[in-house]
C-alpha positions in Angstrom: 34.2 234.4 -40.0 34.6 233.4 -37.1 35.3 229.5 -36.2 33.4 228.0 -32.7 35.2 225.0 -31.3 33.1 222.4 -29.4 34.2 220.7 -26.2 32.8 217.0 -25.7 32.6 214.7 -22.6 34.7 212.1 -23.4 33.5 210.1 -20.0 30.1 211.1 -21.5 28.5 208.5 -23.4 26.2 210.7 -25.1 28.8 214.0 -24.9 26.6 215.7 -22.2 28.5 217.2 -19.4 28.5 214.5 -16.5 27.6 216.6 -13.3 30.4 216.8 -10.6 30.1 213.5 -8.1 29.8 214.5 -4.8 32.4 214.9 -2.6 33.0 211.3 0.0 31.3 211.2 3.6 33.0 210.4 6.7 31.0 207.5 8.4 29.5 208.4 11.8 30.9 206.1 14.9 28.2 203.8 16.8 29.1 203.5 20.5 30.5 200.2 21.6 28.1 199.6 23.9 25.6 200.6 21.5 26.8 197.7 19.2 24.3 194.4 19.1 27.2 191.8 19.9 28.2 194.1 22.6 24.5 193.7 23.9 24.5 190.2 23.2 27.5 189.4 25.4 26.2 192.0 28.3 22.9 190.0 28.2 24.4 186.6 28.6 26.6 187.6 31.5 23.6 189.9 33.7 21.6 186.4 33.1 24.6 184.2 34.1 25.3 186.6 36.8 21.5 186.3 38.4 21.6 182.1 37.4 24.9 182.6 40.0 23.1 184.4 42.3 19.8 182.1 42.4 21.9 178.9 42.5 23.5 180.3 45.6 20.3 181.0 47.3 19.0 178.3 46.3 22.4 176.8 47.7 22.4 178.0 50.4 18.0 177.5 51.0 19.2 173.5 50.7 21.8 173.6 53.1 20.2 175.1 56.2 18.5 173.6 58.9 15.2 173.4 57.3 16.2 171.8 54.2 17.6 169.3 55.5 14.4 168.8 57.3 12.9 168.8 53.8 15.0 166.5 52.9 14.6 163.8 55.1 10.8 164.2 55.2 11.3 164.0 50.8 13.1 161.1 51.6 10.4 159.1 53.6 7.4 159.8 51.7 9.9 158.1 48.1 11.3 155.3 50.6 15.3 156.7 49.5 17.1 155.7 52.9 20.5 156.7 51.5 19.1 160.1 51.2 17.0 160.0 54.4 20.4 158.5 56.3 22.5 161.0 54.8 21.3 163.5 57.3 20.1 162.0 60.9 22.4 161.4 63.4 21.0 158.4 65.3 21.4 159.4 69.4 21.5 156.2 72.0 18.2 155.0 73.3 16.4 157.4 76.0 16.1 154.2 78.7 17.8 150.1 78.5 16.6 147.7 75.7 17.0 144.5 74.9 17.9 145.0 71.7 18.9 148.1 69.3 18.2 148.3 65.1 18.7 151.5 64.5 21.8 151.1 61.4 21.4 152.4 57.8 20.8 149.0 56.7 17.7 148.9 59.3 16.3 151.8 57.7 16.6 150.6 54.1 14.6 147.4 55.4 12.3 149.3 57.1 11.6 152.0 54.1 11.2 148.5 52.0 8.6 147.4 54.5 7.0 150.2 54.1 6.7 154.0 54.3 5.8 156.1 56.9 2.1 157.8 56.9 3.6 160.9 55.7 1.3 162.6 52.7 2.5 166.1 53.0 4.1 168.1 55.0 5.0 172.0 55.2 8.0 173.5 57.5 5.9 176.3 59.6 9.0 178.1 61.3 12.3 177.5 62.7 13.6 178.7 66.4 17.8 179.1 67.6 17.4 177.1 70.5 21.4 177.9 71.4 24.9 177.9 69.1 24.6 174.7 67.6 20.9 173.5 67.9 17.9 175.1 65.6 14.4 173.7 66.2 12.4 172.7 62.5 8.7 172.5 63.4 6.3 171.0 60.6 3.1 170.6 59.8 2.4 167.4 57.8 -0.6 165.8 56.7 -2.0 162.1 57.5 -4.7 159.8 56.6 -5.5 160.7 60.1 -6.0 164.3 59.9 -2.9 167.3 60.4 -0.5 166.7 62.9 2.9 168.9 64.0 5.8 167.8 64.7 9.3 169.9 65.8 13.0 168.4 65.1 16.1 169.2 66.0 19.0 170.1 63.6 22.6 170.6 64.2 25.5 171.1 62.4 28.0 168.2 62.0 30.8 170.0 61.7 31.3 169.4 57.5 30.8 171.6 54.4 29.2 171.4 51.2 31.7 173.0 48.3 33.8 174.1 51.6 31.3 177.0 52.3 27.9 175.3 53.3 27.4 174.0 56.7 26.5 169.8 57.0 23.1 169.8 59.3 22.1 166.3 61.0 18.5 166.2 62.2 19.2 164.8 65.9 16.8 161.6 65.7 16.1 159.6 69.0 14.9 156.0 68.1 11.8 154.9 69.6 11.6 152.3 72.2 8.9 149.8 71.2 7.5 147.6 73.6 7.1 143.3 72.5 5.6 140.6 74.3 6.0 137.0 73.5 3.9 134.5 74.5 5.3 131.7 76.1 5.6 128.7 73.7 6.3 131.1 70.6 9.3 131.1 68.3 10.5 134.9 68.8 9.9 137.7 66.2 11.6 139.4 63.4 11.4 143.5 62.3 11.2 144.6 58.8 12.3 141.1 58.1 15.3 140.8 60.4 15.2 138.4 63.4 15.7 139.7 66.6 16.4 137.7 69.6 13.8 138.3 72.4 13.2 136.0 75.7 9.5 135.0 76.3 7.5 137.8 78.3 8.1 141.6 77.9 11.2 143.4 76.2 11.7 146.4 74.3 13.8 147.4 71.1 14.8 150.2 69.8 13.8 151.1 66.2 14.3 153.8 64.0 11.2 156.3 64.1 9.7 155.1 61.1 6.7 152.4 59.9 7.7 149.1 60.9 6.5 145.4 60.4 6.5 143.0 62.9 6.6 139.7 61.9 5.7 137.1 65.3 6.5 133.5 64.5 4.2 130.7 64.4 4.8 127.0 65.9 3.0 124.3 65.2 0.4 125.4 67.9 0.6 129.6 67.7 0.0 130.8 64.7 2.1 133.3 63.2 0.9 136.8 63.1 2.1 140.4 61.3 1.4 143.5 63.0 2.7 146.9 61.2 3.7 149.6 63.7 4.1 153.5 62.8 6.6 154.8 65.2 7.1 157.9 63.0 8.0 160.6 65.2 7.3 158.6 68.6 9.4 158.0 71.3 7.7 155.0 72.6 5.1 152.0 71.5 3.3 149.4 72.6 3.0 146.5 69.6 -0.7 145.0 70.2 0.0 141.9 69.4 -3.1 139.3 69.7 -1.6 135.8 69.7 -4.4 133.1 67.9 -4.1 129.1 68.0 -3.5 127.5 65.0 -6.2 124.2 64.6 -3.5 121.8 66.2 -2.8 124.4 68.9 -7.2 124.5 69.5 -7.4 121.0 69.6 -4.7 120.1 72.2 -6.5 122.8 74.6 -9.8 121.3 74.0 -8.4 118.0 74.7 -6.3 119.3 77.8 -9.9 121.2 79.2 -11.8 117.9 78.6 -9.2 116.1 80.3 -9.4 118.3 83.2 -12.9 118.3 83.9 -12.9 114.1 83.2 -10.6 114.2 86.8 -13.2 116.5 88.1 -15.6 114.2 88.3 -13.3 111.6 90.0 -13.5 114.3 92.7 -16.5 112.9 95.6 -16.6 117.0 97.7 -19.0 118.5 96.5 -17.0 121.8 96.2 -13.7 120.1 94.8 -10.7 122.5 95.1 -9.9 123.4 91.8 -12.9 122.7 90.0 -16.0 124.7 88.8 -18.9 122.5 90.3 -20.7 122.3 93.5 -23.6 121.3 95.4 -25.0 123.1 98.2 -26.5 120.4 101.0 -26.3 120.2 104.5 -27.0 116.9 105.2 -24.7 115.1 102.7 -21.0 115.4 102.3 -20.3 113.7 99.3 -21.3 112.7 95.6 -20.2 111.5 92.5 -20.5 113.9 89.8 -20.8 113.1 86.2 -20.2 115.2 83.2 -23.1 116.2 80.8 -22.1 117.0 77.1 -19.1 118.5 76.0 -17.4 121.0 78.3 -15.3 122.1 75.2 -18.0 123.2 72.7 -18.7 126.7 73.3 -14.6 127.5 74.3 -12.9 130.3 72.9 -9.3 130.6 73.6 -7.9 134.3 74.1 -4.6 135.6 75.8 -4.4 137.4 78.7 -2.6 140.9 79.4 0.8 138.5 79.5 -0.3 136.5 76.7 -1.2 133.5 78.4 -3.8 131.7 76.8 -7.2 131.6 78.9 -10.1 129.8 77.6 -14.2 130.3 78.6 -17.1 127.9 78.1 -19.7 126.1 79.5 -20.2 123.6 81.8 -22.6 121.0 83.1 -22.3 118.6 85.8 -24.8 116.3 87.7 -24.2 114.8 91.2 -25.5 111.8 92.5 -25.9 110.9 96.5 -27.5 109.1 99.1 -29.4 111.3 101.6 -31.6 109.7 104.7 -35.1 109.7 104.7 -35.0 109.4 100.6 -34.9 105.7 98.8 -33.4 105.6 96.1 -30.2 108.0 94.5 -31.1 112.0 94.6 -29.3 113.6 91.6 -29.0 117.6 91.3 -27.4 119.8 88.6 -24.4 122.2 88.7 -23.7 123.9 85.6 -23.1 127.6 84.5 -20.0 129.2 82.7 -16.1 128.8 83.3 -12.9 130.4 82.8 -9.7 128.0 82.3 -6.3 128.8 82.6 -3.6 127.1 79.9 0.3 126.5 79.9 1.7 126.8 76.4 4.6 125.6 75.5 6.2 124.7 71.6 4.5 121.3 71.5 2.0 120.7 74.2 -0.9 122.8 76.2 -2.0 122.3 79.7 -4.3 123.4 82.0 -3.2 125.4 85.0 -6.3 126.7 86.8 -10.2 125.7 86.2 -12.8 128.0 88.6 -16.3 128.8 87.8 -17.5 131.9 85.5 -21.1 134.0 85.6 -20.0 136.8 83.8 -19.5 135.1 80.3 -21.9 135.9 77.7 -24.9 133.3 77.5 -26.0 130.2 75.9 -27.9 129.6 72.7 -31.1 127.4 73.4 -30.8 124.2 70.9 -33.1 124.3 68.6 -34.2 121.1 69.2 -35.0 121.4 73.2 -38.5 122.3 72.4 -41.0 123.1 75.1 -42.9 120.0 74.3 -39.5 117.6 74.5 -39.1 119.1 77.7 -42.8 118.3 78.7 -42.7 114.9 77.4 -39.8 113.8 79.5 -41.6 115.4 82.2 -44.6 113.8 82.0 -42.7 110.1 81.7 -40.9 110.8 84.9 -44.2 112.0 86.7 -45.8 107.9 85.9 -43.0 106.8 87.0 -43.1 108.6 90.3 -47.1 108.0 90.4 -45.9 104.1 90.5 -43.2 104.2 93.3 -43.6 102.7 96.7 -41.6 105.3 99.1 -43.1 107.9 101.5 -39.6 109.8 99.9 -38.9 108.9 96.4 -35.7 110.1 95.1 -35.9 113.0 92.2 -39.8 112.7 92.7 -42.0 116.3 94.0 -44.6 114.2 96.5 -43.9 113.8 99.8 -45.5 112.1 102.7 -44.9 113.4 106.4 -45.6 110.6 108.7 -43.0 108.2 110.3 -43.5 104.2 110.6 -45.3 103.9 107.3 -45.5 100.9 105.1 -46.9 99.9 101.6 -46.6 103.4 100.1 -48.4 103.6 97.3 -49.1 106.5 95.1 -51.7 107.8 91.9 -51.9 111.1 90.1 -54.6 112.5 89.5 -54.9 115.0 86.1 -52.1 116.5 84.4 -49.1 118.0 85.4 -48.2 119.6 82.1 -51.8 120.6 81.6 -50.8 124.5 82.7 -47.0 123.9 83.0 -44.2 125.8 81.8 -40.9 125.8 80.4 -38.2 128.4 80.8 -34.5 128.3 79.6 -31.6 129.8 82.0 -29.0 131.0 79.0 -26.4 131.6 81.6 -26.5 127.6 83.3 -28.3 126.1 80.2 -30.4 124.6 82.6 -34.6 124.2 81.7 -36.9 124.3 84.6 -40.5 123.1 83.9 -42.8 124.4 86.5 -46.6 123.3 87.4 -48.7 121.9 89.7 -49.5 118.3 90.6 -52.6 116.4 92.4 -50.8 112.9 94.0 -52.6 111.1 96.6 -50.7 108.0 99.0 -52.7 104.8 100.4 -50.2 103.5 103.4 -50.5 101.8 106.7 -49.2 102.4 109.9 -49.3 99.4 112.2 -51.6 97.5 110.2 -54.2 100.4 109.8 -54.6 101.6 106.1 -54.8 105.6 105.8 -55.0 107.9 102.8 -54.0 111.5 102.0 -52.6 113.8 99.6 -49.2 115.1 99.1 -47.8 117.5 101.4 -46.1 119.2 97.8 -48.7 120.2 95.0 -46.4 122.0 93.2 -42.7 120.9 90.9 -39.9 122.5 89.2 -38.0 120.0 87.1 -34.5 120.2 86.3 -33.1 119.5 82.7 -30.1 119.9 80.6 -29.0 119.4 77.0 -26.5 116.6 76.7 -25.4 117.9 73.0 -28.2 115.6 71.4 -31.0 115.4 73.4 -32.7 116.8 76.4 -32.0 115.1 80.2 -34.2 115.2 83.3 -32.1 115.8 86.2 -34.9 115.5 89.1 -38.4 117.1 90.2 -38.1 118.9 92.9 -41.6 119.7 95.4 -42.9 122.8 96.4 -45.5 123.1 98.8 -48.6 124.5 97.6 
């Protein structure tokens, strides 16, 4: 008998034989640059490496002769003079002024005033122009339409970070050209006063918008004119001076005054005055002033800005002239131009002469046809009842020497087929007819009758401001 002995697993917890284990792998080795921090890190320094790389261009776009041109344009349109300052280099004025602004402060106060008409603007090209000058030119956009401008840049001899070249855009101010009137109380830029003598000077500003500030007086009023002088080397400010209500009322009275020692005048062309009579048989008058002189005027300035004021006149001169009884009257009226002196507190007239170009007169309302007829007709009754051969400011006439008790009746109407006309460049009416007059007379002792040499009339009238006037009926013959 034979005895079988059993062999049992002890690591076996059910006594099966437990297979071999496998014999340990070696791990494989992953490449370092293979390794995801590895990538990580490589990532971040090829992006820091290009951010280097576009910061320098970008660098190095800024600090070049166009970007400083971009600059200072940027600058303008968002009214930052520090920035705007930080690269001109102001040159002296291109001719002799009266006075220079041209500092950074007169740029801050100008960009406060206001900004230039810049709206957009695009750098088109730049051109070498020799070693240290580079011409910028640039399109930029205005509420006027494109324009193009060109600006030259040069280096100021500075670095940025010690590598980038400092560029100044060379900027020549602009010589602006003020009047003052005489009389005013001088002018101020962007708020600063600057001291000017009366007449014509010229400043030099910074080539930028500007604001002109003139100041008023009791008589001138004051006045703001803004000026653009943005790439401009020169400007004229148009400047149109205005009276204040004091200032219009001392010229009217000065004009009215005037014309009052016209009429003292007895020529019938007085030097220095706007009226006249053409007569060859008299020599002198005395005029007298028909309505106000004054109530058309308007005041302007002349190319010096002197005041000069127009208006209207009418005048009506009386004289004696032989073979006439009574006082023959005629008008002279028709525009005028006046010369003034103005000073801080007073105005004066320096020069008074006649004026037919001005633009004409409005016909009153009130000087009807039928006013004008009426007064017309009165006057004709009371020529019909005068006792001359020659009545002054009458239309009949009678052409025979030695003649004695004149005496005269009209026959029909004069205003039956008249009329009435208005001259808008005298303001004189004319009423025009025809008349039927018949004289009874005597010559030594014998009575005779005849009519009128004149059957036909103009009469003269004027507007005195409230009413119409007969001047005189003149006679026409038939």
């Amino acid at each position: 008998m034979s005895i079988e002995v059993e062999t049992t697993e002890h690591n076996s917890p059910n006594g099966q034989l437990k297979s071999a284990a496998p014999s340990p792998q070696v791990a494989e080795r992953v490449p370092i640059w293979r390794q995801r921090r590895y990538q990580l890190g490589t990532l971040f320094v090829a992006i820091a490496f290009a951010a280097v790389l576009v910061g320098k261009n970008l660098l190095a776009r800024q600090y070049t002769p166009d970007g400083a041109v971009r600059q200072y344009l940027s600058a303008l349109q968002a009214g930052d003079a520090t920035k705007a300052w930080d690269v001109v280099q102001i040159t002296a004025p291109t001719a002799s002024v009266a006075a220079t602004v041209t500092g950074k402060s007169a740029l801050q106060a100008a960009l406060a005033a206001g900004k230039p008409d810049i709206k957009d603007f695009t750098v088109t090209g730049t051109s070498q122009l020799n070693a240290t000058t580079t011409a910028v030119e640039v399109t930029y956009d205005t509420s006027a339409g494109s324009k193009q401008a060109k600006f030259l840049v040069q280096p100021s001899g500075e670095t940025h970070f010690g590598i980038y070249p400092v560029w100044h855009l060379v900027i020549t101010p602009t010589i602006v050209e003020i009047t003052l009137p005489k009389g005013s109380s001088g002018v101020s830029i962007d708020g600063k006063p600057v001291a000017l003598p009366q007449g014509t000077s010229t400043v030099a500003v910074l080539p930028v918008a500007h604001r002109l500030q003139f100041t008023g007086t009791a008589l001138l009023a004051g006045q703001t004119v803004s000026v653009d002088a943005f790439y401009s080397l020169a400007q004229s400010v148009t400047y149109k001076p205005a009276l204040t209500s004091d200032g219009l009322a001392k010229a009217k009275a000065a004009i009215s005054a005037y014309f009052t020692a016209c009429t003292k005048q007895t020529g019938l062309s007085p030097a220095g005055c706007p009226q006249s009579e053409s007569n060859g048989f008299v020599s002198s008058g005395q005029w007298q002033l028909v309505g106000d002189p004054t109530q058309d005027l308007a005041i302007g300035f002349d190319k010096n800005l002197n005041p000069v004021g127009t208006g209207h006149f009418q005048m009506v001169i009386a004289y004696q002239e032989d073979g006439y009884t009574g006082t023959l009257h005629d008008a002279s009226s028709g525009g005028y131009s006046v010369g003034l002196l103005l000073t801080s507190s007073d105005i004066t007239v320096t020069s008074l002469t006649s004026d037919n170009g001005l633009a004409g007169l409005q016909r009153p309302a009130a000087a009807t046809d039928q006013a004008a007829k009426d007064l017309v007709a009165k006057a004709f009754a009371q020529c019909a009842a005068a006792r001359a051969a020659a009545q002054a400011d009458c239309p009949q006439g009678l052409a025979f020497p030695d003649v004695t008790n004149v005496s005269w009746s009209l026959s029909g109407d004069p205003l039956s087929t008249a009329t009435v006309s208005f001259d808008p460049q005298s303001g004189l009416f004319t009423v025009q007819g025809n008349f039927n007059m018949t004289t009874q007379y005597y010559v030594q002792g014998y009575p005779y009758s005849r009519p009128s040499y004149n059957t036909k009339y103009t009469a003269y009238l004027l507007w005195d401001g409230q009413a119409l006037r007969l001047v005189t009926i003149s006679g026409d013959l038939g």
